[in-house]
N, C-alpha and C positions, 0 to 999 in steps of 0.2 A: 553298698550301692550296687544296684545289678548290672549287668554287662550292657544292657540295652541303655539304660542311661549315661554309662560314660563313654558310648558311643558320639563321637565329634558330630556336629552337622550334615557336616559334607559327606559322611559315611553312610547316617541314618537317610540324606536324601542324594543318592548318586550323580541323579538326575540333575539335580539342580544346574551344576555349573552349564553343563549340555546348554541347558532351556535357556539360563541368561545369554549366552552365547547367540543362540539361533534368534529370540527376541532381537538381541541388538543389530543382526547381520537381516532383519526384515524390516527394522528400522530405516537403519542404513538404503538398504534397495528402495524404500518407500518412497526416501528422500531423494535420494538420486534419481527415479521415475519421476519426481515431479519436478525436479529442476531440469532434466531433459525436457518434459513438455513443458515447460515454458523458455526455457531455450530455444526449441523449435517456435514458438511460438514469436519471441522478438527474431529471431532468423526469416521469418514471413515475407515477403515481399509482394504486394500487390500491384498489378500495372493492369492498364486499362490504356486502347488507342492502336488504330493499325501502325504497323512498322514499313512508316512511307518513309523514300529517301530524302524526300524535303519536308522537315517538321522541325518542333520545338521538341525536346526532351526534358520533361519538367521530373526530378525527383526529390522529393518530400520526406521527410523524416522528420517525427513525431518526438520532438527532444524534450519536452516537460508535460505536464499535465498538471493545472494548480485547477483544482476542485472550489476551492474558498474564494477565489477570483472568478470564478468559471471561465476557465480561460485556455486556449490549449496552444502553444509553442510550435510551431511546423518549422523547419530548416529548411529552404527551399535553393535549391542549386537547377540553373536556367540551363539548358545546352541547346544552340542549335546546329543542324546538321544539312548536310546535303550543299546544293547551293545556296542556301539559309545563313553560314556560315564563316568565320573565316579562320585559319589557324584552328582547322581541328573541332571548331566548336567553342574556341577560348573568347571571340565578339561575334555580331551577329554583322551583317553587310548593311546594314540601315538597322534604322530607331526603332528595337524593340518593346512592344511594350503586355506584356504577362495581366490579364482581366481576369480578376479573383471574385468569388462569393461576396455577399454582402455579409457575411458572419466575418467576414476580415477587414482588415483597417485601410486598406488602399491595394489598388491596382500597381503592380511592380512595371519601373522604367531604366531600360536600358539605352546607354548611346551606339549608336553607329560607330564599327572598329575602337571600340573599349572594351579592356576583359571585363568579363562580366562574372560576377561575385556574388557566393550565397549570402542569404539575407533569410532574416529570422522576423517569420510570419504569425502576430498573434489572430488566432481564431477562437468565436465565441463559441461557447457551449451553451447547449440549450439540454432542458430534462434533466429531472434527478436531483436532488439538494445534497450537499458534504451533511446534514444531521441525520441520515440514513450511513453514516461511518460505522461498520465497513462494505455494504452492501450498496451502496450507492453506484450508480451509473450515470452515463451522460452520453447527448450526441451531439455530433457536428458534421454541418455540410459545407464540404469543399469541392470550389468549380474553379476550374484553369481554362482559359481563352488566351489565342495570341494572336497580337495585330503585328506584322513586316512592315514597316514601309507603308502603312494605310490597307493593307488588303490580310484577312485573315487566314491563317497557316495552321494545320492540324496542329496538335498538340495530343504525347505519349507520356504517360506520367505515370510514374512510380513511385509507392507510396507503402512507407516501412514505421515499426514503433522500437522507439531505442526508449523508452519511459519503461522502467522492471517497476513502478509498483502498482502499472496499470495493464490491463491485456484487451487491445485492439482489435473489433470484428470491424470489415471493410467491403462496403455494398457500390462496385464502383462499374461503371459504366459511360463512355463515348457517344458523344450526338452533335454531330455535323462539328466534327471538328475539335470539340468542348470537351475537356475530360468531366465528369463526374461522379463524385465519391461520399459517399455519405458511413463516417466514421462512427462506430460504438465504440464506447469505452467503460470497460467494469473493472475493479480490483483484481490484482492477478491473484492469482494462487496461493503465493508466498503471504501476501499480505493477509489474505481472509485467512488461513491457517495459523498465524501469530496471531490476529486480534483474539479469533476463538478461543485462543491458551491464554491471552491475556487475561480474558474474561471467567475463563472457568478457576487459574490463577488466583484472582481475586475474591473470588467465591472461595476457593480452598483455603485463602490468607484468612476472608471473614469469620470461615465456621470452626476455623484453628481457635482463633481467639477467642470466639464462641465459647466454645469447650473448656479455654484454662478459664476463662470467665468465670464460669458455671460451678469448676470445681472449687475456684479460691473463696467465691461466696456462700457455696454450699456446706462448706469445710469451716466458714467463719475464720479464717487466716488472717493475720493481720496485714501489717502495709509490707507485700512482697515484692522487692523493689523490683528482683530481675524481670521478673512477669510484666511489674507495671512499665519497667524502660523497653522491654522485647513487645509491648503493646501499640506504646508510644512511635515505635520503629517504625513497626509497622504502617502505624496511621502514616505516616511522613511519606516511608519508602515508597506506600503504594501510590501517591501522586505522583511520585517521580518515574515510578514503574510506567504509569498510565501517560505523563507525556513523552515516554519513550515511542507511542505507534507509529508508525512509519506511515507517512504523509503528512503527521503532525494535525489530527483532526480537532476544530474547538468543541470547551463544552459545551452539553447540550447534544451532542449525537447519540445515536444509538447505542453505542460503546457504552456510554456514560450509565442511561439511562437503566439498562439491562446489565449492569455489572458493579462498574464503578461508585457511581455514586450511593450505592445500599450497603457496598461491602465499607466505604469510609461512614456511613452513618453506624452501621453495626460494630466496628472498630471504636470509633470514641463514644457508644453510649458503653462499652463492656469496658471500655477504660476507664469512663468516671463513676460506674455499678462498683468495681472493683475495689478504685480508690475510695470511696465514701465508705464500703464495707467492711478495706482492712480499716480506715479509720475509725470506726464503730468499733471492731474487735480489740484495736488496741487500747480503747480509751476502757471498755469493758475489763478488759486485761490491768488495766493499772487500776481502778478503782478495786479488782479484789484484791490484785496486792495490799491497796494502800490500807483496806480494813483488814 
């Protein structure tokens, strides 16, 4: 044997270990760059509303997002201030009462010297269907008005997203008083970056079995059971794979369409090409025994 072939791997390629090294540490930095921007990103705070000493303080926070209900969660914590208030901002001096959009399900009521307590605000969404998963988007308009005592009071409102598998653009703006905000909503980062690996996944799962497919029929093998149980696996796993996405999207979305449901057609038609084939081979196989 010559020198150059009992040369180890790692010898004939020096490089190597280097290059997996520097790979994983550009990995690494990828990922950490994108969880910092979207970190910054739910760290966002938007507020909209002159900062007078007699208003309402209305802030908002974005606690779910259900796409399938079209529906979006707001948290809303009431504060007022100035002479508006009593204790800090913890009741208002008289009967407060908080005028919401029509995308939401009622006007919020406060009593006269009662603390007054966050309250979880659903808002509709409009634009965008969940079967464009994971590229789907949606908006919604939220308006904040507040009546004192019968006579209306600016209103300062701050308005943040604590939902990680959505990321919030916020078009928000004050008119006579009124806060106004008009919310986008698209898949953050994280998540379009996982469906794509799901999907290309899927694809790598299909043209796997593809290929032992290919060779166990080509080869005329008989009934190969590990192939046919690591086939079967497959087909299972990857249902279970697919309702692992995160938002939990039904079938019929894009996900499906574009990935899924071809990679499970091409998995059980290679798994019953296979089985019918080794069973042809082996039944060929014993009839020349048996002559």
């Amino acid at each position: 044997m010559s020198a150059s072939r009992r040369l180890s791997p790692a010898r004939r390629l020096p490089w190597l270990p280097a290059l997996v090294l520097l790979a994983i540490a550009a990995a690494a930095g990828v990922g950490a760059w994108l969880q910092y921007g979207e970190r910054q990103a739910l760290d966002t705070v938007h507020t909209v509303g002159r900062d007078e000493p007699d208003r309402v303080d209305v802030t908002a926070t974005v606690q779910r997002v259900d796409a399938a209900a079209r529906e979006m969660v707001l948290r809303v914590l009431v504060t007022p201030r100035g002479e508006l208030a009593e204790a800090g901002g913890i009741s208002p001096v008289e009967d407060l009462t908080l005028q919401t959009s029509t995308a939401t399900r009622g006007d919020l009521s406060f009593k006269a010297h009662q603390r007054i307590a966050t309250a979880d605000v659903p808002v509709a969404l409009t634009g965008g269907s969940i079967t464009d998963y994971p590229f789907d988007s949606y908006r919604a308009a939220v308006e904040f008005g507040a009546v004192l005592g019968g006579e209306r009071v600016p209103v300062r409102l701050t308005l943040s997203n604590n939902d990680a598998l959505f990321t919030a653009t916020v078009d928000a703006e004050s008119e006579g008083g009124t806060a106004l905000a008009e919310i986008g909503l698209s898949r953050s980062t994280s998540v379009l970056v996982f469906a794509v690996f799901m999907m290309v996944a899927m694809w790598a799962l299909a043209v796997s079995v593809l290929i032992g497919a290919w060779f166990l029929v080509s080869r005329r093998k008989g009934l190969t059971w590990p192939a046919l149980g690591w086939m079967a696996a497959t087909l299972f796993a990857l249902a279970a794979f697919r309702n692992s996405a995160p938002g939990g999207p039904p079938i019929g979305c894009l996900l499906d369409y574009l990935a899924f449901l071809w990679a499970e057609i091409a998995i059980a038609f290679c798994l019953v090409t296979t089985a019918v084939s080794g069973m042809r081979a082996e039944s060929r196989a014993d009839a020349s025994g048996a002559g």
